[in-house]
C-alpha positions in Angstrom: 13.5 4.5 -12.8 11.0 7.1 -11.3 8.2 9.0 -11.4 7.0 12.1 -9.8 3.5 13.8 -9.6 2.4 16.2 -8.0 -1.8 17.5 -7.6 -2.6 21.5 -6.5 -5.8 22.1 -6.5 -6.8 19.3 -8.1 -4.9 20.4 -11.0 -1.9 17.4 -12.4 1.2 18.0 -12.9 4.2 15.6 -14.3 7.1 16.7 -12.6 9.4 13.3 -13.6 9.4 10.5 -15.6 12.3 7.9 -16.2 11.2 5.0 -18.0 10.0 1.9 -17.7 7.9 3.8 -14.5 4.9 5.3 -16.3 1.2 5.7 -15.3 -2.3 6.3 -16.7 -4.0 9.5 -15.4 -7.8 9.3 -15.5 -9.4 12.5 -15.6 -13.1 11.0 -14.4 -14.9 12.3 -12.1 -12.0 12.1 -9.3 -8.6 11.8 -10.0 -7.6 8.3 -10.4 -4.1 7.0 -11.9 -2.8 4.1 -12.5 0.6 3.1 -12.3 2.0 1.1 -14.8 5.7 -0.7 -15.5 6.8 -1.4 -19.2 8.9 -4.6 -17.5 7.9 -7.7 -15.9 8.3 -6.6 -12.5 11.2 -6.0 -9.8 14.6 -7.2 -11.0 18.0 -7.2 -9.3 19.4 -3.8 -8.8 16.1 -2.2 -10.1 15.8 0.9 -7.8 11.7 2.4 -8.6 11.1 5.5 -7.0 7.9 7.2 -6.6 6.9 10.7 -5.5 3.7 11.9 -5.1 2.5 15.3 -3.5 -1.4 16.4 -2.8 -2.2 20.0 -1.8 -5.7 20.8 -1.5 -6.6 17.6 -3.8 -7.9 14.6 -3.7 -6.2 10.7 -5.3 -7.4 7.9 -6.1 -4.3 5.8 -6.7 -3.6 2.1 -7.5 -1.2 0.0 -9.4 -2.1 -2.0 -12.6 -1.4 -5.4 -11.6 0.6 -7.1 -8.9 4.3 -6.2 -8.1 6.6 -8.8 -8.8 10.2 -9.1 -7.5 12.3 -11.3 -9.8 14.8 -14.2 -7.9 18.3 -12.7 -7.0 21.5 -14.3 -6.1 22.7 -11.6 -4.1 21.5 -8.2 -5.1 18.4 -6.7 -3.9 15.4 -5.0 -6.1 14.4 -1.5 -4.1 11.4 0.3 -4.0 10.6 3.9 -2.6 7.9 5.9 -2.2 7.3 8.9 -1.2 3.9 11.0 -0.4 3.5 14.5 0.5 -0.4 15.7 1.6 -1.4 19.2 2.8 -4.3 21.6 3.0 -7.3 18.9 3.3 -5.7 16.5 0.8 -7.1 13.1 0.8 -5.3 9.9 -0.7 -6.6 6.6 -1.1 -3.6 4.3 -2.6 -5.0 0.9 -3.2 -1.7 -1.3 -3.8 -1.8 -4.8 -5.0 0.0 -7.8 -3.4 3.5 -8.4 -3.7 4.7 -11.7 -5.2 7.9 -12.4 -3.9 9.6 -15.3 -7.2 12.2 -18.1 -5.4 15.2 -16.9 -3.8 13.7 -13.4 -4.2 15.1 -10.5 -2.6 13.6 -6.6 -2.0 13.7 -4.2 0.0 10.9 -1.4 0.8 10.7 2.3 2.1 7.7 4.2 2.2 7.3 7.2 3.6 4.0 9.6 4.0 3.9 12.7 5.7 0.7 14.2 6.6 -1.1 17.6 8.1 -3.8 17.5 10.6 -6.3 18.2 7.9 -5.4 15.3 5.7 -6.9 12.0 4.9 -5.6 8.7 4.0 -5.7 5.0 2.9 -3.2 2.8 2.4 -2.8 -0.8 1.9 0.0 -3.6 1.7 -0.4 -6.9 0.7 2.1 -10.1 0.7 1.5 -13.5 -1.1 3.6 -16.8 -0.6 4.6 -16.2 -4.3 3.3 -18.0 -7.5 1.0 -20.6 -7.3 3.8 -23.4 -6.6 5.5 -21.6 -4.5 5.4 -21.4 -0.5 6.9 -18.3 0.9 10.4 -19.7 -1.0 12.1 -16.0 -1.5 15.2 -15.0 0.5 14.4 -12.0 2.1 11.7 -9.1 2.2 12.9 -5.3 4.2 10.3 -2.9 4.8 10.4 0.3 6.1 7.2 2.2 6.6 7.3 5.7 8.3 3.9 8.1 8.7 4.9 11.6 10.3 2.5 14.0 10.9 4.2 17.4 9.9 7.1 15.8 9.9 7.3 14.9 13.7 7.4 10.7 13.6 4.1 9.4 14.3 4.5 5.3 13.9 7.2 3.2 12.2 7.7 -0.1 11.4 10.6 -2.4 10.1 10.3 -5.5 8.9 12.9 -8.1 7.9 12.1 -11.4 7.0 13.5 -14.8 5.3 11.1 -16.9 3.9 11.9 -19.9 5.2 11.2 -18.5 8.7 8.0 -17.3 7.9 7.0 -20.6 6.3 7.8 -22.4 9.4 6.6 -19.9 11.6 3.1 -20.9 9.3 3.4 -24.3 10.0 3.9 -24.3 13.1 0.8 -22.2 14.1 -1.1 -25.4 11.4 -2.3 -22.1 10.1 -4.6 -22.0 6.3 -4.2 -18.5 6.0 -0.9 -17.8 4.4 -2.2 -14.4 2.5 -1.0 -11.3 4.3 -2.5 -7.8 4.7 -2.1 -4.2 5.8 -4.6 -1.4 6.1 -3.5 2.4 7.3 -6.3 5.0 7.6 -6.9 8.1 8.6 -9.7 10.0 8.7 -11.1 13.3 10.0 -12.5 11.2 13.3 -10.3 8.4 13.3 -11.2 7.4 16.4 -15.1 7.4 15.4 -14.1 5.1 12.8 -13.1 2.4 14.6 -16.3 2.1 16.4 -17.6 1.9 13.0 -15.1 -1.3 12.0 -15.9 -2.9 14.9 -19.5 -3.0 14.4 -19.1 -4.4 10.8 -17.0 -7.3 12.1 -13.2 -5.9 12.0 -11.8 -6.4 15.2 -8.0 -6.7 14.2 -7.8 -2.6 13.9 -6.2 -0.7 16.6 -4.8 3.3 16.7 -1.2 4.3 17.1 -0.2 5.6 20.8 -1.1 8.9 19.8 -4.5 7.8 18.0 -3.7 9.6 14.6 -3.7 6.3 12.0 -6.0 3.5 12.5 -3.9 0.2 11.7 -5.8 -2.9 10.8 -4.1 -6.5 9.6 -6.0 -9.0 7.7 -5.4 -12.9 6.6 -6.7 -15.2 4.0 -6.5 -18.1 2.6 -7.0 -16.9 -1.0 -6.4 -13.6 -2.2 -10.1 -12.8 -3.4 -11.5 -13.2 0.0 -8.7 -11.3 1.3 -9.2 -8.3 -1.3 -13.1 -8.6 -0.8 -12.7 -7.8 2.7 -10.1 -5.0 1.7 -12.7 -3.2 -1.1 -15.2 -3.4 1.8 -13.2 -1.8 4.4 -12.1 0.9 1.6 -15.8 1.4 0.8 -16.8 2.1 4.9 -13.4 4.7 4.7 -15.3 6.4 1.3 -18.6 6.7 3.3 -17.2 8.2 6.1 -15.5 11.3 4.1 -18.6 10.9 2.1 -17.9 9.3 -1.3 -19.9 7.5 -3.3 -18.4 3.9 -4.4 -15.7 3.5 -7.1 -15.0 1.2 -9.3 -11.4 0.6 -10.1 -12.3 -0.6 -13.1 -9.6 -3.6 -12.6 -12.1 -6.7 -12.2 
């Protein structure tokens, strides 16, 4: 299951499609697509892959709902993604929470390398699971690499079981249980910063060689934690100076 696009130019082009991956391509005023599953969500053995590629263009990419991973008595669900951008390319992938079902397993890798020139905005989000649920799955891998021209500019691996996260939770008697991750850059990342700080986000912080701006978030319901999300994404549009978008997804 995959799909592969690629933008020169501005110009689209489909290079692969294996079903049930599919997507909507709105050709608005910026390029904005959508991307869609035919299933359910993440099962067992399900291996998605996505590749995208930006060269002189500019993406607006988010997915239709959010992504979830199906329960698993041994077998894992994998997802990997994979982003090329080049020659003032700017991508702003607005991704929507994980749900992780009961006894749940998955695994991530996502990997985007970027030029100098380029611009980005990524985000990750992780839920306890459905509404009755509390952080029940079995265990969530997650690779994330960003390399600037291929030389390694910050990784990081995670590997959790739920049950350690849910007493890790309680422990800290904490009401936030919602879970998110923000990566930007910009062509003065370390301009924008100044500029989160003075509109109340203090949890952002560079990489050692000040090329992404990292910034992790909490909630305890996923509308605040989105509202703060849309707002940070606006303040990122302003500063490569774009006008607000609507996602059209409310």
């Amino acid at each position: 299951m995959s799909i592969a696009f690629t933008f020169k130019n501005e110009q689209f082009s489909l290079e692969a499609l294996q079903l049930p991956s599919r997507h909507y391509y709105f050709n608005d005023k910026e390029n904005y697509i959508k991307l869609l599953n035919i299933g359910e969500g993440i099962f067992p053995k399900d291996k998605i892959r996505t590749s995208i590629s930006l060269d002189n263009s500019n993406l607006i990419l988010t997915t239709e709902s959010a992504t979830k991973i199906y329960p698993s008595k041994k077998e894992y669900g994998i997802q990997k993604i994979n982003i090329e951008l080049k020659n003032n390319s700017n991508l702003e992938f607005i991704n929507d929470e994980l749900i992780l079902y009961k006894d749940a397993r998955y695994i991530q890798f996502f990997n985007l390398n970027f030029d100098e020139s380029s611009t980005f905005f990524y985000t990750d989000i992780v839920s306890r699971g459905r509404s009755f649920e509390n952080f029940d799955f079995s265990n969530m891998k997650i690779k994330n690499r960003f390399c600037q021209n291929k030389e390694l500019e910050y990784i990081e691996k995670f590997d959790v079981v739920g049950d350690e996260l849910k007493d890790y939770i309680t422990r800290k008697s904490s009401q936030n249980f919602i879970f998110a991750k923000v990566y930007m850059k910009t062509k003065n990342t370390e301009s924008f910063i100044q500029k989160l700080n003075l509109n109340g986000y203090q949890s952002v912080a560079l990489t050692q060689n000040k090329k992404i701006l990292l910034g992790t978030f909490s909630s305890s319901t996923m509308f605040a934690l989105k509202e703060q999300i849309m707002h940070i994404w606006e303040l990122y549009r302003q500063e490569n100076d774009k006008k607000s978008f609507i996602l059209g997804k409310q």
